[in-house]
C-alpha positions in Angstrom: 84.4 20.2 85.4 86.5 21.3 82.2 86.4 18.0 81.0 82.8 17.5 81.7 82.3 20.8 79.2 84.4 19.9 76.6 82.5 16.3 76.2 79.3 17.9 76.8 80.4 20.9 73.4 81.6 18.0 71.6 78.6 15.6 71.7 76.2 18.4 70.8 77.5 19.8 68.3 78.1 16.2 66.4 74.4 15.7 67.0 72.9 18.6 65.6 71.9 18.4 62.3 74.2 19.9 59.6 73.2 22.6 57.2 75.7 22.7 54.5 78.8 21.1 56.3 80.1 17.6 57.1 80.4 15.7 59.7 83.8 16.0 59.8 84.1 19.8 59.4 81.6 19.9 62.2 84.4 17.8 63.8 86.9 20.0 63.0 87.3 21.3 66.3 90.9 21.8 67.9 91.5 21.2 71.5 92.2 24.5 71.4 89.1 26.3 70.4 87.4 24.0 73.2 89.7 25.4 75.3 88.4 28.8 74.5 85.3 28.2 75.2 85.9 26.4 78.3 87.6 29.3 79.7 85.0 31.8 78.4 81.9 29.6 80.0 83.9 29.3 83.2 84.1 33.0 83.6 82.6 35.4 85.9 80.5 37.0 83.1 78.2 33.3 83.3 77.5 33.7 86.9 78.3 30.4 87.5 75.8 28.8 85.2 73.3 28.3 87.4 69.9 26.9 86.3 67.2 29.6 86.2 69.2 32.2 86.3 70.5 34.9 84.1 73.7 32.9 84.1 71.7 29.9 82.8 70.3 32.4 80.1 73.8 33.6 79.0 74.9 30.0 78.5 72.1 28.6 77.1 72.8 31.7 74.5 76.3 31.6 74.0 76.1 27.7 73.0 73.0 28.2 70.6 75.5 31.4 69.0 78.0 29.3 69.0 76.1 26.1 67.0 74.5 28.8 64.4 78.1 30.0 63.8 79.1 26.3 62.9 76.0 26.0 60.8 75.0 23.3 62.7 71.1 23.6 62.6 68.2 23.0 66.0 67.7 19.3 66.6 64.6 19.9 68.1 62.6 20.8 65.4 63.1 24.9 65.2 64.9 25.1 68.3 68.6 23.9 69.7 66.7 23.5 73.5 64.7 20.8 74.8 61.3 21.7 76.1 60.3 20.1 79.4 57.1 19.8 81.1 56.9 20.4 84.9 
């Protein structure tokens, strides 16, 4: 499951469009700060991530933070979710 975070942080923040930064400063991401993260979306405070839940909501959250921190800006026109249609 760790493994299957750290890809998944990875690949979206190299896809999200830059503000100010390159591509290799959005890169510039240690195995350590992944780690970090890992451990802090694996905790108890995420309620297991579950999809529609509040855990779900907290995620989503922490990752968009995370992006905006980064600079990285939404890929999806204003926003850094995709919208599905049930």
């Amino acid at each position: 499951m760790k493994n299957y975070l750290m890809l998944l942080l990875v690949v979206l923040v190299l896809s999200c469009k830059s503000n100010n930064k390159t591509t290799e400063e959005l890169a510039a991401v240690d195995q350590t700060t992944i780690a970090k993260h890992i451990e802090h979306l694996a905790s108890d405070e995420f309620l297991g991530r579950k999809p529609f839940t509040e855990g779900e909501v907290k995620t989503v959250n922490y990752l968009k933070d995370e992006f905006e921190k980064l600079g990285a800006l939404p890929g999806n026109e204003d926003s850094f979710s995709k919208r599905f249609l049930w």
